[in-house]
C-alpha positions in Angstrom: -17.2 20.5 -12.8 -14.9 19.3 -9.7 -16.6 17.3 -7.1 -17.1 19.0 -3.6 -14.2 17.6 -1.0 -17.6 16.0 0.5 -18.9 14.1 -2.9 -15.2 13.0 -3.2 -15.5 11.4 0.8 -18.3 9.6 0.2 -17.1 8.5 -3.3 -13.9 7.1 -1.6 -16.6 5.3 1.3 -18.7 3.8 -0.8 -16.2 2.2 -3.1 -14.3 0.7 0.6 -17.9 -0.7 1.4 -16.8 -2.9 -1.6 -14.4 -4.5 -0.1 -17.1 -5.8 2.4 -19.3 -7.7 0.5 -17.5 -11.0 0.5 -17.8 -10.8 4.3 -21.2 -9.1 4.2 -22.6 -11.4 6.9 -19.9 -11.0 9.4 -20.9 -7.3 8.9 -24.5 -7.9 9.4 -23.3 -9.6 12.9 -20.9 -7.1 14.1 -23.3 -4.6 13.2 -26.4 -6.8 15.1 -23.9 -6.9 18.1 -23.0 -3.1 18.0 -26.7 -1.8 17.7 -27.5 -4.6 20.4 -24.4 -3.3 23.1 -26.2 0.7 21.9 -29.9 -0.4 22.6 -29.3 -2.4 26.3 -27.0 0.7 27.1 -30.4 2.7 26.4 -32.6 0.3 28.4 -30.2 0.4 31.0 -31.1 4.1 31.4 -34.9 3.7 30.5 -35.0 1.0 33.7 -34.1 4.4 36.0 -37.4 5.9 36.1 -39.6 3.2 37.2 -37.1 1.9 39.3 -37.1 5.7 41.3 -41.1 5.7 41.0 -42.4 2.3 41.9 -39.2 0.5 43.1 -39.1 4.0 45.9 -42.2 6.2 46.7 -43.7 8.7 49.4 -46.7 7.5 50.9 -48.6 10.1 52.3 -46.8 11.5 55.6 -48.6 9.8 58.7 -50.0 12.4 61.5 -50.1 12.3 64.8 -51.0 14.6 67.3 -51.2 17.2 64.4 -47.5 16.8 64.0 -46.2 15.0 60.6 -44.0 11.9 61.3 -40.3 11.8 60.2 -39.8 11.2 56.4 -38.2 7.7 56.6 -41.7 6.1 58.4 -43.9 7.6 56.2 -41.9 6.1 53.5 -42.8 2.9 51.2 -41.1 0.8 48.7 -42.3 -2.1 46.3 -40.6 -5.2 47.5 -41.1 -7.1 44.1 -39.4 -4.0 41.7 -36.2 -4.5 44.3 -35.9 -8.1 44.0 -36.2 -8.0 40.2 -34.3 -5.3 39.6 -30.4 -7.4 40.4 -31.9 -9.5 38.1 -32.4 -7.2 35.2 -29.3 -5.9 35.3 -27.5 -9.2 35.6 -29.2 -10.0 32.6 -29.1 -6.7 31.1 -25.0 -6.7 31.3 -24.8 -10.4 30.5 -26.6 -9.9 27.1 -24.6 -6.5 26.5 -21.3 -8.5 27.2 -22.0 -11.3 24.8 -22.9 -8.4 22.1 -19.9 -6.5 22.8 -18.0 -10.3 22.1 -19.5 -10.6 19.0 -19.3 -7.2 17.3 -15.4 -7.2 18.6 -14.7 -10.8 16.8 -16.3 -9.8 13.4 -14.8 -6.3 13.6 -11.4 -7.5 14.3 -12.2 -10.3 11.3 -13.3 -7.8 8.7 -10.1 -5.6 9.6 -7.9 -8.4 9.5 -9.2 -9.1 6.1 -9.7 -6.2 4.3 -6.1 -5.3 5.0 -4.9 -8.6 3.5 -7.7 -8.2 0.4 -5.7 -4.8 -0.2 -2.5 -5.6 0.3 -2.7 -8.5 -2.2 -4.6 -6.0 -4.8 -1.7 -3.5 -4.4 0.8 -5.7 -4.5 -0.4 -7.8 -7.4 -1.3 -3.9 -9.2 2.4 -3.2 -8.7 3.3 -6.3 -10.9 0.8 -5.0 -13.5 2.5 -1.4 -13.6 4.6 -0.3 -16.7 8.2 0.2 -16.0 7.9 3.7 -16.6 5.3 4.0 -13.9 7.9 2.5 -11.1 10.9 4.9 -12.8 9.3 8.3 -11.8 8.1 6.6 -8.5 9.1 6.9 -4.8 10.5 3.4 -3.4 9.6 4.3 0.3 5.7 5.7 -1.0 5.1 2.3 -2.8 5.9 0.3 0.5 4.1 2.6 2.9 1.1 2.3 0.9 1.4 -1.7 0.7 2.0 -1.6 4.5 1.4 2.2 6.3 -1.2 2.8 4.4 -3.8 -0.2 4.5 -3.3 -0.5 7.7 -4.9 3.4 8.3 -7.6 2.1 6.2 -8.5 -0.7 8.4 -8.1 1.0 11.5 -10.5 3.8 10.4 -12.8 1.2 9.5 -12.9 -1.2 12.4 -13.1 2.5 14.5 -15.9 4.1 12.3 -18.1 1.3 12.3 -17.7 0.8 16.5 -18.7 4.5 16.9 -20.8 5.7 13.8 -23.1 2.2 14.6 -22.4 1.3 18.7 -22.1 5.2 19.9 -25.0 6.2 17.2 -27.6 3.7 18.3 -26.6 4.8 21.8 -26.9 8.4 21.1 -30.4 8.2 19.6 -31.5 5.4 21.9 -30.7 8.1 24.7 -32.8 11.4 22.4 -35.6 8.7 22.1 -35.8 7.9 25.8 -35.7 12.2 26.7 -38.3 12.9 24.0 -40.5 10.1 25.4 -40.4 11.1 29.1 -40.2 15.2 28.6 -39.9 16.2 24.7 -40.1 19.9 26.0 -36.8 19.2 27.7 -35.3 17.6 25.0 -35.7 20.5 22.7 -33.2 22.3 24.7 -30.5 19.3 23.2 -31.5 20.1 19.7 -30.9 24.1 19.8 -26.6 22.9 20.4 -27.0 20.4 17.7 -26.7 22.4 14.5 -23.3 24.2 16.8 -22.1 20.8 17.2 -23.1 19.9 13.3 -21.0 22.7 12.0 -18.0 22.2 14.3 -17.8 18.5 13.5 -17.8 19.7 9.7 -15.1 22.3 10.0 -13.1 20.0 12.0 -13.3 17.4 9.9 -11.8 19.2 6.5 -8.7 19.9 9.1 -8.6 16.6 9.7 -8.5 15.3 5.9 -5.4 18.0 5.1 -3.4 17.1 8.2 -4.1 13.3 7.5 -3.1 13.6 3.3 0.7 15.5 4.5 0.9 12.5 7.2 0.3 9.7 4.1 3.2 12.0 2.2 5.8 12.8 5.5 5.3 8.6 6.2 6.4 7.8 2.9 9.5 10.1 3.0 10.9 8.2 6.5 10.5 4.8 4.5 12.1 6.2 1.5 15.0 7.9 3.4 15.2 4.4 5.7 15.6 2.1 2.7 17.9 4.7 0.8 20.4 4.7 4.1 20.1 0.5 4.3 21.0 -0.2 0.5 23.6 2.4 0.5 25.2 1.1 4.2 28.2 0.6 2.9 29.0 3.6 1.1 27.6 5.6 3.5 30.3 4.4 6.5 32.8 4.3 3.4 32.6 8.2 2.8 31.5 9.0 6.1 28.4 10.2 5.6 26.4 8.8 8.8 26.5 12.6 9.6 24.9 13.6 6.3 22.6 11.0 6.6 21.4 11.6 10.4 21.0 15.1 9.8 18.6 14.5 6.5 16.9 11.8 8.2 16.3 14.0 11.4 14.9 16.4 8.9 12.1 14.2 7.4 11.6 12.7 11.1 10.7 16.1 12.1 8.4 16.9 9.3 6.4 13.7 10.0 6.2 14.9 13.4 5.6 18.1 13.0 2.4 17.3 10.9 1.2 14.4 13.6 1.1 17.5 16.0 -0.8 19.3 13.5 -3.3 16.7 13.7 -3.2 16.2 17.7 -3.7 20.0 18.2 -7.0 19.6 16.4 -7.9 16.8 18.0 -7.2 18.5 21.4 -9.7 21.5 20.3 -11.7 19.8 18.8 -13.0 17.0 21.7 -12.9 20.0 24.7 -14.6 22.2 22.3 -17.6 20.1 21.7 -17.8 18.7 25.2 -17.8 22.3 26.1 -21.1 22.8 23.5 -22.4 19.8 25.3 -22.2 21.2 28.9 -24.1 24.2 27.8 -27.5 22.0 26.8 -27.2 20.2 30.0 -26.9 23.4 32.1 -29.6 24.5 30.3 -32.1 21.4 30.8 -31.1 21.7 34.7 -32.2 25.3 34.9 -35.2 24.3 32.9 -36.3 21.3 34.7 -35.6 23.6 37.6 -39.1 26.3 36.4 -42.6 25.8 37.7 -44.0 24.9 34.6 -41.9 22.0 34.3 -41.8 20.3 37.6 -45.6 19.7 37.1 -44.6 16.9 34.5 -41.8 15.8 36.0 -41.6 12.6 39.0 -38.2 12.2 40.5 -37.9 8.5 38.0 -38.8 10.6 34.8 -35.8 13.6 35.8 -33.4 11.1 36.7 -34.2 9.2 33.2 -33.2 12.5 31.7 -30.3 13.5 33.5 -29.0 10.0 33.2 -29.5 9.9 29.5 -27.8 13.0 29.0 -24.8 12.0 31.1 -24.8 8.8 29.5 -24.6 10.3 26.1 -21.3 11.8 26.7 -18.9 9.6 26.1 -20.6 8.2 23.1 -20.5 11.9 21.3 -17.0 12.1 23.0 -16.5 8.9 21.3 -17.9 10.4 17.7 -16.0 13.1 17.5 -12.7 11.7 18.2 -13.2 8.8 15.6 -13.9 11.5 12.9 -10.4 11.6 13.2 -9.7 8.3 12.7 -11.8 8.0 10.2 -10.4 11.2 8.2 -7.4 9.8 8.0 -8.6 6.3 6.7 -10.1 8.3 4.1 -6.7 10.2 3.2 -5.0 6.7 3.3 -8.2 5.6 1.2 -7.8 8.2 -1.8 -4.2 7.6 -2.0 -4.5 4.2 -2.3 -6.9 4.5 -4.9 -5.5 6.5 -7.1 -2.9 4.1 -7.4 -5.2 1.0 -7.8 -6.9 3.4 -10.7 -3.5 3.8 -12.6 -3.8 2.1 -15.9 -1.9 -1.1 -15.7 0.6 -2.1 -18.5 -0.7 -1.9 -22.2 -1.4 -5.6 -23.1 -3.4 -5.5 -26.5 -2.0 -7.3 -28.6 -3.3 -10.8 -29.3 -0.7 -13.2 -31.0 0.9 -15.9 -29.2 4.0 -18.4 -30.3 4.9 -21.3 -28.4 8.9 -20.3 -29.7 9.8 -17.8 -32.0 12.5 -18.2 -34.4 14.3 -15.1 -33.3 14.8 -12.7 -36.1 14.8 -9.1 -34.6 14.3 -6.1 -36.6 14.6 -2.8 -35.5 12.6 -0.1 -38.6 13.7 3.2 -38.4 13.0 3.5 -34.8 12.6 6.6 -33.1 11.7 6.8 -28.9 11.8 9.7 -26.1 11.1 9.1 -22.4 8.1 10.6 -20.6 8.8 14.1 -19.7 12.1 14.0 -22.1 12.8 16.3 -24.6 16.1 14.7 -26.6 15.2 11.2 -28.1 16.9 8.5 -26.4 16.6 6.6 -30.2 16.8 8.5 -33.4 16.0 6.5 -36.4 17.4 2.9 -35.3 18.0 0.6 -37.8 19.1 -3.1 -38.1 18.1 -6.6 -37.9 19.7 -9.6 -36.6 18.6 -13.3 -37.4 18.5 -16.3 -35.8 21.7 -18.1 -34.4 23.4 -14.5 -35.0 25.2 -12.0 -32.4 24.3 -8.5 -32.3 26.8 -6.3 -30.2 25.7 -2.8 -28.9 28.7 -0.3 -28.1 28.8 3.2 -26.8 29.9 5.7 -24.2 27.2 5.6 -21.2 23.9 7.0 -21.7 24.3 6.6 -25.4 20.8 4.4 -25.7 22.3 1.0 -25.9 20.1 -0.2 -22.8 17.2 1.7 -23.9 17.0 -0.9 -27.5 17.0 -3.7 -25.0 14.4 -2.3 -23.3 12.2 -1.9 -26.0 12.5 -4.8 -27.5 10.9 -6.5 -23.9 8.3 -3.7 -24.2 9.1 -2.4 -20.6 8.4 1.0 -22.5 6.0 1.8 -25.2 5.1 4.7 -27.3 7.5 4.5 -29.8 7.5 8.1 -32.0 8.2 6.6 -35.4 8.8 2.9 -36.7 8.5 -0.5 -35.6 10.4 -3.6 -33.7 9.6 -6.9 -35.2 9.9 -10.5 -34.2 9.6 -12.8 -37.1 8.2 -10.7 -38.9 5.3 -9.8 -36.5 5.3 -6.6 -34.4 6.2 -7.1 -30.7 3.4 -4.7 -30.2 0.7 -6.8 -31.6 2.2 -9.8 -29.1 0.7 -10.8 -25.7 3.0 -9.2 -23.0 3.2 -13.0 -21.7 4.2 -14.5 -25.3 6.6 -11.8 -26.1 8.5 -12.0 -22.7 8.6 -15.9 -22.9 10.9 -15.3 -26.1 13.3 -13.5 -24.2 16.0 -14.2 -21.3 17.6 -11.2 -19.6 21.0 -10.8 -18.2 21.2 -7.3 -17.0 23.9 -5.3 -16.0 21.8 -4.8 -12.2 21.7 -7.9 -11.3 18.5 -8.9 -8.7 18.8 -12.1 -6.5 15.6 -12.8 -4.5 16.2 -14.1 -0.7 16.0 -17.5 -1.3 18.2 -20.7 -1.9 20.4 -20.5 -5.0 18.6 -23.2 -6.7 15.5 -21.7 -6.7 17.3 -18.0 -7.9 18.5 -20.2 -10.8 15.0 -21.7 -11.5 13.1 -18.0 -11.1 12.4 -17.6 -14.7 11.8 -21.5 -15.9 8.9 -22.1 -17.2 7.2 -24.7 -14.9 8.9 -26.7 -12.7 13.1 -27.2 -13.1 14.4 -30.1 -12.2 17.8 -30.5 -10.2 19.9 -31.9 -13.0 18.9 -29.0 -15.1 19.6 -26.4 -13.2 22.9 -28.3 -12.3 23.6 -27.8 -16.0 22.5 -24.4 -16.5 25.3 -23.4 -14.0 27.7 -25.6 -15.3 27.5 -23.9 -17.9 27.5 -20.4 -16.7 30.9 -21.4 -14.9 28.7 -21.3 -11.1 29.0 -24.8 -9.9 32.6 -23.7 -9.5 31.9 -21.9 -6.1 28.6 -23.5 -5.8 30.2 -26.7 -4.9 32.4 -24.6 -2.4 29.6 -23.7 0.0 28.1 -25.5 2.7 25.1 -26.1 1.5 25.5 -26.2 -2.2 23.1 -25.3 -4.4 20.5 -24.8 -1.2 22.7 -22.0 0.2 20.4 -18.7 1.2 21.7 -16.2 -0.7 20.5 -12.9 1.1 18.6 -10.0 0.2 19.4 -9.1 -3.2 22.2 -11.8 -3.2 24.1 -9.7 -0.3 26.1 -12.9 0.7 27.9 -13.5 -2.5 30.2 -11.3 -4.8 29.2 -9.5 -7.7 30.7 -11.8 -10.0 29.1 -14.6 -8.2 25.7 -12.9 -8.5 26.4 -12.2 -12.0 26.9 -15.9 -13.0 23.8 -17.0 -11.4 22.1 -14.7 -13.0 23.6 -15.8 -16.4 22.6 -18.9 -15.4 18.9 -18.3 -14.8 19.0 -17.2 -18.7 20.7 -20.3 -19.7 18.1 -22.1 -18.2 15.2 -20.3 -19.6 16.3 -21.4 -23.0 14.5 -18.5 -25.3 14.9 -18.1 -28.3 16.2 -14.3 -27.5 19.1 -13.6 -25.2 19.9 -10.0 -24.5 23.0 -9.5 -22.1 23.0 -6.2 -20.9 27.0 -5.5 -19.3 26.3 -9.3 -18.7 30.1 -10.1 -17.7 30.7 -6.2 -16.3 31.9 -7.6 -12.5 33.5 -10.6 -13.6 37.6 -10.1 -13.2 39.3 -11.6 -16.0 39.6 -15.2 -15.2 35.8 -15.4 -14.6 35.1 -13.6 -17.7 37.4 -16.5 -20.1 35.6 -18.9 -18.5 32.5 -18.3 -18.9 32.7 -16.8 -22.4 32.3 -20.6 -23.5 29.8 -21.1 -21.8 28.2 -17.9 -23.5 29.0 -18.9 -27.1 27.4 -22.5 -26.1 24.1 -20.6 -24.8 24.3 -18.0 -28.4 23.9 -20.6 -30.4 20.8 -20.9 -32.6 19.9 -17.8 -31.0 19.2 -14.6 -31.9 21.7 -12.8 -28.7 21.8 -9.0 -28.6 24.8 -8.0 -26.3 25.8 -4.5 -24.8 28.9 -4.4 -24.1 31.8 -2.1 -22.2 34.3 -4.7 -22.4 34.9 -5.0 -26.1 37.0 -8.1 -25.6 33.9 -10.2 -25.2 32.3 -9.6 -28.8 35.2 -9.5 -31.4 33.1 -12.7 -32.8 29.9 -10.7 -32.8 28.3 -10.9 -36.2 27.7 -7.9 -36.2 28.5 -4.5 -34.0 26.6 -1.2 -33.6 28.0 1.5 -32.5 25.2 3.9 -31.0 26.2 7.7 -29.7 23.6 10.1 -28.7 20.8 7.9 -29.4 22.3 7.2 -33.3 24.0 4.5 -35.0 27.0 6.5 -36.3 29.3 2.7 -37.5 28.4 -0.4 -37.8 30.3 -3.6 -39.0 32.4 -6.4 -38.0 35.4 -6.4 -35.5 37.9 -6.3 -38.2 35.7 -3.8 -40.5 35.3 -1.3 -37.6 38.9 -1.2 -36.6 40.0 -0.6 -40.2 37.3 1.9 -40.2 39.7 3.8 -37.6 36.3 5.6 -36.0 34.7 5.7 -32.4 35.1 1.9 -32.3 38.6 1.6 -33.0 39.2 4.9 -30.5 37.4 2.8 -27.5 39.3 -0.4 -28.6 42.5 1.6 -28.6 41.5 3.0 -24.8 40.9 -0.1 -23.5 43.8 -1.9 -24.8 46.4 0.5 -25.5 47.1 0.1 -29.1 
C-alpha cells in the first residue's frame, strides 16, 4: 500500500527533526524566544481594553439649567492607568526585542549547522557510493544537492519554525484574547477557518510539484554549466558557443519557467486567503454592529477584538506564504534522502593482509553492466604471478578496462566465476585491504588543486616524506620539468592539473603509483600522452617499479609491452590469442595485424 503524499511529508519532517537533536537546546531557546516575541505581541493587544475602559471613561454628563454640558467636561480619565501605561510598553517591547534577539541567533545557528551536518553526510555518502552508482548519475544533480539543495532545506527550516511557532503562538494568543472578551464574536472567525484549512491544503500539494521540477530544472543549469566549463576549449575550437548558448538558454528557461509556476501560486494563494480573511472581519463588524451584541460590548472590549483581528493578519499572511517555503524544503528534503538511502558500496567481506604477494587469477569470468544486455566479459581466463607482466590488447571498447576494473571491485555482480588474490577471492576482502594492494595509473588522469607534492603523496599510506616523493618522480622521469618550475615540487597545479600538459599529468600520476608501492600495479593507457621521448624515458622507470610485482598493463601502444610475460588479446569481451611478443607475431592473428598497423611491417 503507497503512503498518502501527506504520510510521506511528515515522514520526510520527522526524520529532519533528527538532525536537531545535537542542538536540541538551542532549539528549546529559539523556540522559548519565538513563543515569547508571539505571547507579548498578544499582551500587547490584551493591554487595549482596559487601557480604553479605565485609562478613558464617560462620567455621567453634568447638567445645568436642564441643558447637558459639552462632552469633553463631563469627561474623566484615570491619571495612574496613563502614567503606567509608557511604561508597560517600554517594557513590553524591550522584553519582545530581546526575544526576537534570541530566537533570531539560535535559528540562524541551527541553519548554519544543519546545512554543514548535511553537506558533510552527502558528501562523505558520495565517497561511499559504488562506481556504478556515479556512472548512470548526473554531475550537475550531485552538486546541486551538496550545495542547491541543503541550502532549501535550511531555509525552509529556519522559515517554518519562525512562522509555524512565532506567527502560531501569535495567532492563538489573538483567538484566546477574542474568545475571552466576546466568544459569540469569535465564532464568526471559526466558520472561514475550515475555507482557509482546505485552501491551505490544496495549495500546498501545488506547491510540493512546482518545488520537486525546480530541485530537477536546478540540477540541469549546474549540469549544462560544468559541461560548457570542462569542454571550454573544444567548445571555442569548433565553434560551438552558439550551440551551447542556445542549449543553455533552453534549460535557463525551463528553470524559470517552473519558478513562475511556483510564484503564480504564491500570488493566488496569499490574496486569496487574505480575501477569506476580510470576509470574517466584515462579518464580526456587522455583528458587533446588532443590538444584541452591543449590550456586552464596552468601547476597551471591541477595540481588543478589532485589534486582535487586525493584528492577526500578517501572522496568517505570514503562514501561508511560508507553506511555500516550507514545501519546497520538503521537495529538497525527499530528494536528498533518497540519495542518503542509497545503499552504499558492498563491503562484506572480512579478510585483511598487511601485503599480498600478488598472484592474480581471473576463473572463467563472466560480467555485464547494469542495464546491458551483451557481456562486457565472456568467460575470462588467466592468471599472472608475482614479479610477472600481464599485457591487455584490443580495439576500444573490447573489455580490457572493464578486467582492471574488476579486479579493484569498482563493479560487482560478477555472472559466472571468480577473481582471486593469492588464492583468496577479492570478494571476501575488505574494500580497504583489497584497494591497499593495488596502485592505479589510469588512462584519465585526475590531479586535485593542490601543490604537486602533495598530488604525488595522495595515495601514500600515512605521511610521505620529501625525499620519497623526490624519488618516486625521479623515477617516473617528473623531476625533469619539476625542477623547471618556480616553485618546484610546491607548484599549484590547477583544477584537474589544468596548468601542466598531459604528458606532464601523466607522469605525476605514474608517480603517485610508484610511491604507493603495492604489490599490484595496473596501468591503464598509462603512457597514452606521452610523445615518444617521454615514453623511452620513462619505460625504465616502469620496468624498475614492475619488479616483484604482479603489473597488469592495457596497452594501445604495443611498443611498451614486447617484454610482457605474457599478452592477452581480448575482442568483444573474449580472449581470442594469447602468448608472448614473439609467439603472437608468429601466430600472424589480430596481434600481429595491430603490430603491423602501428608500425608498418
Amino acid at each position: 500500500m503507497t503512503a498518502s503524499p501527506k504520510d510521506e511529508m511528515w515522514t520526510v519532517f520527522k526524520r529532519l527533526l533528527g538532525y536537531l537533536k545535537p542542538m536540541k537546546g538551542m532549539f528549546l531557546l529559539s523556540v522559548c524566544g519565538l513563543i515569547v516575541y508571539g505571547l507579548v505581541d498578544a499582551a500587547f493587544i490584551s493591554f487595549i481594553g482596559p487601557f480604553i475602559d479605565k485609562g478613558f471613561s464617560s462620567s455621567t454628563p453634568a447638567i445645568s439649567n436642564g441643558i447637558a454640558l459639552p462632552t469633553s467636561q463631563g469627561f474623566h480619565a484615570d491619571n495612574q492607568v496613563l502614567l503606567m501605561a509608557p511604561i508597560v510598553v517600554i517594557l513590553m517591547f524591550s522584553l519582545r526585542g530581546f526575544a526576537n534577539f534570541v530566537s533570531t541567533y539560535g535559528i540562524s545557528y541551527m541553519s548554519a549547522r544543519l546545512i554543514m551536518d548535511m553537506r558533510q553526510q552527502v558528501f562523505e555518502h558520495y565517497l561511499s557510493l559504488p562506481v556504478s552508482y556515479m556512472d548512470k548519475e548526473n554531475t550537475g544533480n550531485l552538486i546541486s544537492k551538496v550545495t542547491f539543495d541543503t541550502e532549501q532545506i535550511a531555509r525552509a527550516s529556519g522559515s517554518a519554525l519562525i512562522s509555524i511557532v512565532r506567527d502560531g503562538v501569535t495567532v492563538i494568543g489573538m483567538l484566546g484574547l477574542m474568545f475571552y472578551n466576546s466568544w459569540k464574536l469569535s465564532l464568526c472567525i471559526l466558520v472561514i477557518g475550515p475555507i482557509m484549512g482546505l485552501v491551505i491544503t490544496i495549495v500546498s500539494r501545488r506547491f510540493r510539484k512546482v518545488s520537486k521540477q525546480i530541485q530537477t530544472a536546478m540540477g540541469d543549469v549546474s549540469a549544462a554549466t560544468e559541461q560548457m566549463i570542462k569542454g571550454h576549449k573544444n567548445v571555442l575550437a569548433f565553434g560551438g558557443q552558439e550551440t551551447e548558448t542556445a542549449r543553455f538558454a533552453k534549460i535557463n528557461d525551463r528553470n524559470r519557467h517552473q519558478n513562475m509556476k511556483l510564484a503564480v501560486a504564491q500570488a493566488v494563494s496569499q490574496p486569496l486567503i487574505m480575501v477569506i480573511g476580510s470576509f470574517a472581519l466584515a462579518f464580526v463588524l456587522y455583528a458587533a454592529s446588532l443590538d444584541s451584541m452591543k449590550a456586552d460590548l464596552t468601547a476597551g472590549t471591541f477595540a481588543t477584538i478589532l485589534g486582535a483581528m487586525m493584528a492577526m493578519l500578517q501572522p496568517i499572511k505570514n503562514l501561508t506564504r511560508v507553506n511555500a517555503e516550507f514545501q519546497r524544503g520538503i521537495a529538497a528534503c525527499t530528494t536528498v534522502f533518497e540519495l542518503l538511502d542509497t545503499l552504499p558500496e558492498s563491503d562484506t567481506g572480512t579478510y585483511t593482509v598487511k601485503r599480498a604477494k600478488g598472484n592474480l587469477r581471473f576463473d572463467n569470468v563472466s560480467f555485464s553492466y547494469e542495464g546491458q544486455e551483451r557481456r562486457a566479459l565472456d568467460k575470462i581466463d588467466f592468471e599472472v604471478t608475482q614479479g610477472q607482466t600481464l599485457a591487455l590488447v584490443g580495439r576500444s571498447g573490447s573489455g580490457k578496462s572493464t578486467i582492471a576494473s574488476l579486479v579493484t571491485r569498482f563493479y560487482t555482480g560478477l555472472e559466472s566465476g571468480d577473481i582471486k588474490l593469492d588464492d583468496v577471492s577479492i570478494y571476501d576482502y575488505s574494500l580497504k585491504s583489497l584497494r591497499s594492494q593495488v596502485a592505479l595509473v589510469s588512462q584519465q588522469v585526475t590531479l586535485f588543486n593542490d601543490t604537486i607534492a602533495n598530488n604525488i603523496a595522495y595515495a601514500y599510506p600515512g605521511e610521505a616524506t620529501r625525499e620519497q616523493i623526490i624519488q618516486a618522480a625521479t623515477l617516473a622521469h617528473a623531476m625533469e620539468f619539476i625542477e623547471q618550475l618556480p616553485e618546484g615540487l610546491d607548484t599549484q597545479v590547477g583544477e584537474n592539473g589544468v596548468l601542466l600538459s598531459g604528458g606532464q599529468r601523466q607522469r605525476i600520476a605514474i608517480a603517485r603509483a610508484m610511491l604507493r608501492d603495492a604489490p599490484v600495479l595496473i596501468l591503464d593507457e598509462a603512457t597514452s600522452a606521452l610523445d615518444t621521448e617521454s615514453e623511452k624515458a620513462i619505460q625504465q622507470g616502469l620496468d624498475n617499479l614492475r619488479q616483484n610485482r604482479t603489473s597488469v598493463v592495457i596497452a594501445h601502444r604495443l611498443s611498451t609491452i614486447e617484454s610482457a610475460d605474457q599478452i592477452l588479446v581480448v575482442d568483444q569481451g573474449r580472449i581470442v590469442e594469447r602468448g608472448t611478443h614473439k609467439s603472437l607475431l608468429e601466430l600472424g592473428g589480430m596481434y600481429a595485424k595491430l603490430y603491423q598497423m602501428q608500425f608498418g611491417s
